[in-house]
ChimeraX commands (.cxc) that place a marker at each C-alpha (Angstrom):
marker #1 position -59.30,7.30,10.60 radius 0.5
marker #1 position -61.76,8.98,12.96 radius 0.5
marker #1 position -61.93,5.72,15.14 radius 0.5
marker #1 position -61.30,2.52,15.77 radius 0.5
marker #1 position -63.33,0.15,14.11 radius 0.5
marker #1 position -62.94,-3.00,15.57 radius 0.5
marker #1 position -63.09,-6.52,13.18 radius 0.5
marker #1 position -67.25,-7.38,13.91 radius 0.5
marker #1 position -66.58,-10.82,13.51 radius 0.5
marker #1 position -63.82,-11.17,15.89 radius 0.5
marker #1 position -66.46,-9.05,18.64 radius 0.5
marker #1 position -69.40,-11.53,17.91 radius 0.5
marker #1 position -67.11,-14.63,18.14 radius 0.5
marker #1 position -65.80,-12.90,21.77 radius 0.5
marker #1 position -69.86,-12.40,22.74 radius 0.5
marker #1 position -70.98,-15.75,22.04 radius 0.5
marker #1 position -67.85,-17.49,23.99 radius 0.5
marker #1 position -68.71,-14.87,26.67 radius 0.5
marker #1 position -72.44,-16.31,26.75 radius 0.5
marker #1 position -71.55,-20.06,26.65 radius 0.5
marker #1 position -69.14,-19.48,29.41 radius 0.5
marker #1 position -71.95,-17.94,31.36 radius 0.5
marker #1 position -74.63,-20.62,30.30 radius 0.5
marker #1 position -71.88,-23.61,31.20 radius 0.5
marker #1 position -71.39,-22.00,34.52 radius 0.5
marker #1 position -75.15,-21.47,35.32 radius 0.5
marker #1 position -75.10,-25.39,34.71 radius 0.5
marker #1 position -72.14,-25.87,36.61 radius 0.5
marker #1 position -73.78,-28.03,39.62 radius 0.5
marker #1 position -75.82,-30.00,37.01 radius 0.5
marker #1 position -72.78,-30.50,34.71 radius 0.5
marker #1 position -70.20,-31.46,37.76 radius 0.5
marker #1 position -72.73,-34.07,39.00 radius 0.5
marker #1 position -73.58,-36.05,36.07 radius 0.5
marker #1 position -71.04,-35.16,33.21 radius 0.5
marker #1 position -67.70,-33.64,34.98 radius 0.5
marker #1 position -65.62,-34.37,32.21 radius 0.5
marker #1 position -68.32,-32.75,29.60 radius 0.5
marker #1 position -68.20,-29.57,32.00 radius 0.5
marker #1 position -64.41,-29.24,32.24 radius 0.5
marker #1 position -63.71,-29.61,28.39 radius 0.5
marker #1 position -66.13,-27.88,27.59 radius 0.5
marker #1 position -64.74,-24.57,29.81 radius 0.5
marker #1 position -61.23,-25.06,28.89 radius 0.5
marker #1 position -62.06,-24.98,24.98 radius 0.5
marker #1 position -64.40,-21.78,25.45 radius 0.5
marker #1 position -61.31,-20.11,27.51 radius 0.5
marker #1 position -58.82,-21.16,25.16 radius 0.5
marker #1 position -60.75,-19.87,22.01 radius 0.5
marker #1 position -61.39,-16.56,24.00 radius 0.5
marker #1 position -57.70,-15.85,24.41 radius 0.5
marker #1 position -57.00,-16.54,21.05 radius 0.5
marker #1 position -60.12,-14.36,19.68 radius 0.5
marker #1 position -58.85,-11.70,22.42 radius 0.5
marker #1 position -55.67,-11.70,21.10 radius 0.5
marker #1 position -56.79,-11.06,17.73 radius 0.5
marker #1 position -59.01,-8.22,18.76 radius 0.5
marker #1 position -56.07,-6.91,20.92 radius 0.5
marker #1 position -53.42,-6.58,17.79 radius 0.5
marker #1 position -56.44,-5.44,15.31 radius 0.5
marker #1 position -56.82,-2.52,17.84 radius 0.5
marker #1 position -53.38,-2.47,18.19 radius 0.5
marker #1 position -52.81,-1.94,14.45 radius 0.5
marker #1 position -55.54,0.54,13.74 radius 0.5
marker #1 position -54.13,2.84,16.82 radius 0.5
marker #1 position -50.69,2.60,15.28 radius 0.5
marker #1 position -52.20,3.33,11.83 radius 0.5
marker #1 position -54.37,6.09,13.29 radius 0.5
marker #1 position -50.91,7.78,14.82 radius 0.5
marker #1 position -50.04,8.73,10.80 radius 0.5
marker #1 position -53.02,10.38,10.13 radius 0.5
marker #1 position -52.16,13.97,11.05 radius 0.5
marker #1 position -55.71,15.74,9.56 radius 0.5
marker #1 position -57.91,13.52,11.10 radius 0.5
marker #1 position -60.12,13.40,7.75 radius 0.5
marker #1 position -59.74,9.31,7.75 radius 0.5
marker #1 position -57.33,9.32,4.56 radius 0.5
marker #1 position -53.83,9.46,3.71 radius 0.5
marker #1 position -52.58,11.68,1.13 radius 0.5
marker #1 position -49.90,14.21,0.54 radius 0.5
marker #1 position -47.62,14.38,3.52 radius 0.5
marker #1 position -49.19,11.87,5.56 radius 0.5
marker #1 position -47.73,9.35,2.81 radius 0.5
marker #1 position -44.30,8.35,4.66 radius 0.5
marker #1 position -42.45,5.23,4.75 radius 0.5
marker #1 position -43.51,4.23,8.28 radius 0.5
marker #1 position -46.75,4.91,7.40 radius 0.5
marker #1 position -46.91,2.43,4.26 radius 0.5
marker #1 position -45.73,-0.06,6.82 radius 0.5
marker #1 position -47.95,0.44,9.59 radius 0.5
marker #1 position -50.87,0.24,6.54 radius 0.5
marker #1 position -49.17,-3.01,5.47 radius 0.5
marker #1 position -48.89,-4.75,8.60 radius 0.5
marker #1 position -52.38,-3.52,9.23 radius 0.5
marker #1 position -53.96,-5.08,5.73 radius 0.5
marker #1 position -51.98,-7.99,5.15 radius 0.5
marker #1 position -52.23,-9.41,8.16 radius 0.5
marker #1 position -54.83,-12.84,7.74 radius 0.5
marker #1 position -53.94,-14.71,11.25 radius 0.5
marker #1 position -56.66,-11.82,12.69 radius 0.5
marker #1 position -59.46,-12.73,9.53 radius 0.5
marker #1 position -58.85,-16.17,10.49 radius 0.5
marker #1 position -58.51,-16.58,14.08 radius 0.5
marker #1 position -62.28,-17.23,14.82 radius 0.5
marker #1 position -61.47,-20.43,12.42 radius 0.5
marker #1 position -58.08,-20.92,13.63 radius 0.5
marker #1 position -59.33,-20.81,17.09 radius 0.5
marker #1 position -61.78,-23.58,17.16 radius 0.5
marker #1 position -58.97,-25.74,15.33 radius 0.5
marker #1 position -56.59,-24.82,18.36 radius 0.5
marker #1 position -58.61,-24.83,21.24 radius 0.5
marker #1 position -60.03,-28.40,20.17 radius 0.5
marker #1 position -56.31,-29.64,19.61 radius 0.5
marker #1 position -55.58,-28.48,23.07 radius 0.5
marker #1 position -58.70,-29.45,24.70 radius 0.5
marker #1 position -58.00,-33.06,23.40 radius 0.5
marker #1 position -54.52,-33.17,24.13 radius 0.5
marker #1 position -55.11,-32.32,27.90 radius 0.5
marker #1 position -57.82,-34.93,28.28 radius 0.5
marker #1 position -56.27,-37.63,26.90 radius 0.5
marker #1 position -53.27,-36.65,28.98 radius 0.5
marker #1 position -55.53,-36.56,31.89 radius 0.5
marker #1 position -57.12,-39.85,30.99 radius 0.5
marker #1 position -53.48,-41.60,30.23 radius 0.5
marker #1 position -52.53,-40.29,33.53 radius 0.5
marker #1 position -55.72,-42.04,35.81 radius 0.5
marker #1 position -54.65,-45.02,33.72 radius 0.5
marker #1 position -51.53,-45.12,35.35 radius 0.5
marker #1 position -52.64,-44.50,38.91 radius 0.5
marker #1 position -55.04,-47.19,39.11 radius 0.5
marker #1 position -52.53,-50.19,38.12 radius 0.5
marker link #1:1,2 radius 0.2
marker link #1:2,3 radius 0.2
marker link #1:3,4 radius 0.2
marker link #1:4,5 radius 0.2
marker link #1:5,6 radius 0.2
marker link #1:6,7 radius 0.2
marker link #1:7,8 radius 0.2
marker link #1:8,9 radius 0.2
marker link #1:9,10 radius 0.2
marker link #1:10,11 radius 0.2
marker link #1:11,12 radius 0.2
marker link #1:12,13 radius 0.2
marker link #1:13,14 radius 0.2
marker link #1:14,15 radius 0.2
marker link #1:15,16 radius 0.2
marker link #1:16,17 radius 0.2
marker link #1:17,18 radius 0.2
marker link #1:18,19 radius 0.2
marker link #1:19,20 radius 0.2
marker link #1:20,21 radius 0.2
marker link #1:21,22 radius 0.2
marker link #1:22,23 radius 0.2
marker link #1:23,24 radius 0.2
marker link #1:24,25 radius 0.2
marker link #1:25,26 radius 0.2
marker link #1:26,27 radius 0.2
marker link #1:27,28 radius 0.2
marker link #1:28,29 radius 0.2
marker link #1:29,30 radius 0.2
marker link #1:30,31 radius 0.2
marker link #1:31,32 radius 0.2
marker link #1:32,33 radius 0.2
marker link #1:33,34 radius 0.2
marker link #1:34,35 radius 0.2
marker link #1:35,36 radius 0.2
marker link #1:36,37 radius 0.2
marker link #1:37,38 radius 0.2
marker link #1:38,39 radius 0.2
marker link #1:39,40 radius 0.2
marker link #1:40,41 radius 0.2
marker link #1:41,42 radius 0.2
marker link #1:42,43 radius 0.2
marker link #1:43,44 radius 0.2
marker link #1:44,45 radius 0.2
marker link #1:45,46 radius 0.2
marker link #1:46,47 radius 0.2
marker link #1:47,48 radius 0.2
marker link #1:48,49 radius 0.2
marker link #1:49,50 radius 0.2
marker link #1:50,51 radius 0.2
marker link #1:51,52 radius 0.2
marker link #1:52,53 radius 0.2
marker link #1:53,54 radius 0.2
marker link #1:54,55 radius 0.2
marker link #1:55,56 radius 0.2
marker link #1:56,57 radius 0.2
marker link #1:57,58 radius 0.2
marker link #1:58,59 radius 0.2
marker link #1:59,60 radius 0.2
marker link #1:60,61 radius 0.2
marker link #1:61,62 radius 0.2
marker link #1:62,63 radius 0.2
marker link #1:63,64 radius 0.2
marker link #1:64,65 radius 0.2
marker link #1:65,66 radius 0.2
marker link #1:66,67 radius 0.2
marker link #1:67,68 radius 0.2
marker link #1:68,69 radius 0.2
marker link #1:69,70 radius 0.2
marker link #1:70,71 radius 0.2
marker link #1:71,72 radius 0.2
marker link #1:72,73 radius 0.2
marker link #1:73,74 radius 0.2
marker link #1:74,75 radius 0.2
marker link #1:75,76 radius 0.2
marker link #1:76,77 radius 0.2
marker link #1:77,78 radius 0.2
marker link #1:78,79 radius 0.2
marker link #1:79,80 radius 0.2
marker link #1:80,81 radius 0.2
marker link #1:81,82 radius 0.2
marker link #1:82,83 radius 0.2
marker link #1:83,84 radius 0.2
marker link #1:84,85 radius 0.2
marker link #1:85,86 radius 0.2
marker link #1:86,87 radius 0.2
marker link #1:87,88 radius 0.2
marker link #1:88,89 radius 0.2
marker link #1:89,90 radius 0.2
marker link #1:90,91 radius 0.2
marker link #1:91,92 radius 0.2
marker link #1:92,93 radius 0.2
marker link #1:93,94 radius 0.2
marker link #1:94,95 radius 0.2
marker link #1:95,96 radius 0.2
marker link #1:96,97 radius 0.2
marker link #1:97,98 radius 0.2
marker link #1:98,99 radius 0.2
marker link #1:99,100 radius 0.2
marker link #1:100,101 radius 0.2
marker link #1:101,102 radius 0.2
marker link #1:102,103 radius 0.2
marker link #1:103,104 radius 0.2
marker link #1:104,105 radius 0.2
marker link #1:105,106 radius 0.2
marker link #1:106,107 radius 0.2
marker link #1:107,108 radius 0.2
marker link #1:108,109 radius 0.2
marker link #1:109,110 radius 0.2
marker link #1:110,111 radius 0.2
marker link #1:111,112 radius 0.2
marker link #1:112,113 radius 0.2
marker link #1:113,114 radius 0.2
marker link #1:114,115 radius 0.2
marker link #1:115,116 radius 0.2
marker link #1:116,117 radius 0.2
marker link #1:117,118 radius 0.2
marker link #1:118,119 radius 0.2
marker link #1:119,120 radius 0.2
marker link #1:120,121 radius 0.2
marker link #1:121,122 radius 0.2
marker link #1:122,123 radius 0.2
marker link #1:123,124 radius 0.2
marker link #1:124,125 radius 0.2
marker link #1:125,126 radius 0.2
marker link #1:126,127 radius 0.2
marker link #1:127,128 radius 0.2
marker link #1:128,129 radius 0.2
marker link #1:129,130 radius 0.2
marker link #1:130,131 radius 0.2
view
């Protein structure tokens, strides 16, 4: 491995968070004024999701570095002595690893989980103050 190659899908899920966050905030007075609630879900899901596609960009990285560390030639492949057992398990943690293939999926299930959790908590909770 000559360099890193990091997963593309995991970078364009990170951009387009990245540019929603930036679109919410440029709407941020509008949002706050008619729709607060709309504008802080909205944020907390988009930050959630990011540090759980971060996260998965982070230990891909992490992986191919530690993979990288085995390749002693530089040429990109593994053969003769390169071959040792820590290498066959730095290659199998890298490969077999589908929580990083699926975290852009994953994500969106766990950010909206959260998200919903936290307003209905929120909601429960101005329930209760008002009686």
């Amino acid at each position: 491995m000559n360099h890193i190659q990091p997963s593309t899908h995991l970078i364009i899920a990170l951009l387009i968070t990245i540019l929603l966050i930036v679109v919410l905030w440029f709407y941020k007075k509008k949002l706050l004024a008619s729709r607060k609630w709309l504008f802080i879900n909205s944020i907390l899901f988009l930050c959630i999701y990011f540090i759980v596609v971060g996260a998965a960009l982070y230990q891909d990285i992490s992986l191919q570095l530690a993979l990288q560390k085995f390749d002693l030639n530089r040429d990109g492949f593994f053969n003769g002595n390169e071959i040792t057992p820590q290498q066959s398990g730095a290659m199998q943690k890298y490969v077999s690893d589908t929580g990083r293939t699926f975290s852009v999926i994953s994500g969106l299930l766990f950010a909206g989980t959260i998200t919903i959790m936290i307003s209905l908590g929120r909601v429960i909770i101005n329930i209760f103050k008002s009686k």
